[in-house]
C-alpha positions, -999 to 999 in steps of 0.1 A, spaced: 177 -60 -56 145 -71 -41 127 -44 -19 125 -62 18 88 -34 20 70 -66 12 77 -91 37 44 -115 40 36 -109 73 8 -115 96 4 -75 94 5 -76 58 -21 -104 47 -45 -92 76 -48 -57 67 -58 -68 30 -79 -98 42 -99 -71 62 -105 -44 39 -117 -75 14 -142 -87 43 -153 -55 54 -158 -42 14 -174 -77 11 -196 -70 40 -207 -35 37 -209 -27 -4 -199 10 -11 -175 17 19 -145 35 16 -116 21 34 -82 39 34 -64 24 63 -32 34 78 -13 11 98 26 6 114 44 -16 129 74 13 138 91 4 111 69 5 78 38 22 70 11 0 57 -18 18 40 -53 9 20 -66 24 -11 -103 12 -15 -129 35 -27 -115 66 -25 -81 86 -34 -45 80 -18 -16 91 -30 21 95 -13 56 109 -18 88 93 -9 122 113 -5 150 106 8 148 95 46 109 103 47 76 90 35 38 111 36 11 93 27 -22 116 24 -59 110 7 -51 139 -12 -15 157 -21 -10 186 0 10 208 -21 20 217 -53 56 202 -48 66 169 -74 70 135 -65 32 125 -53 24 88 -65 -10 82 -67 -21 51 -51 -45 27 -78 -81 17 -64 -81 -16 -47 -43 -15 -37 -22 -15 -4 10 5 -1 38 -4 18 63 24 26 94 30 50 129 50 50 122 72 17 106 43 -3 74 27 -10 54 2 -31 18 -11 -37 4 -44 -49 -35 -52 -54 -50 -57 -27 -68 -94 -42 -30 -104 -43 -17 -93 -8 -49 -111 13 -43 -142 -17 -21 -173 -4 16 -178 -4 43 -154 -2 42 -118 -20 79 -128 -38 57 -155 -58 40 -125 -74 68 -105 -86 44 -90 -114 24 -79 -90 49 -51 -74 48 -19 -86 78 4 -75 72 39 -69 102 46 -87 92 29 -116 119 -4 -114 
């Protein structure tokens, strides 16, 4: 089954449309956003490291892991990751500020548990 993390919101395509502006704008920046909408995380991974663990029930997202403890993800340059009850996924960040809806890209969905 289909995640519902990716639905092509408003949220979604303007968080990636920025970090493309702004990277655009202002060559060398480093942009790791963080953003919710109480119900999903939403964070950037653009010029600098992210990575994040999902268990059950609970997400962390950090620049750097925090502990020694398995499960961190590392979060590929140029990508946004979408997290929420235990569970998350990233896409490139070209694709999520690109037109149409995210399920016409199904290649471009990586889950974090490997699916």
């Amino acid at each position: 089954p289909r995640s519902t993390l990716f639905p092509y919101t408003t949220l979604f395509r303007s968080l990636a449309g920025l970090v493309t502006e702004v990277a655009g704008a202002a060559r060398g920046s480093r942009l790791n956003l963080l953003l919710t909408d109480g119900a999903r995380v939403y964070a950037t991974a653009w010029s600098h490291a992210l990575s994040y663990r999902a268990t059950a029930g609970s997400l962390v997202i950090a620049s750097e892991p925090y502990d020694e403890l398995p499960g961190w993800v590392p979060v590929p340059d140029g990508h946004l990751v979408v997290g929420g009850e235990g569970e998350a996924h990233s896409m490139p960040i070209s694709r999520a500020a690109g037109p149409g809806p995210a399920d016409e890209h199904p290649d471009a969905i990586a889950d974090s548990r490997g699916a």
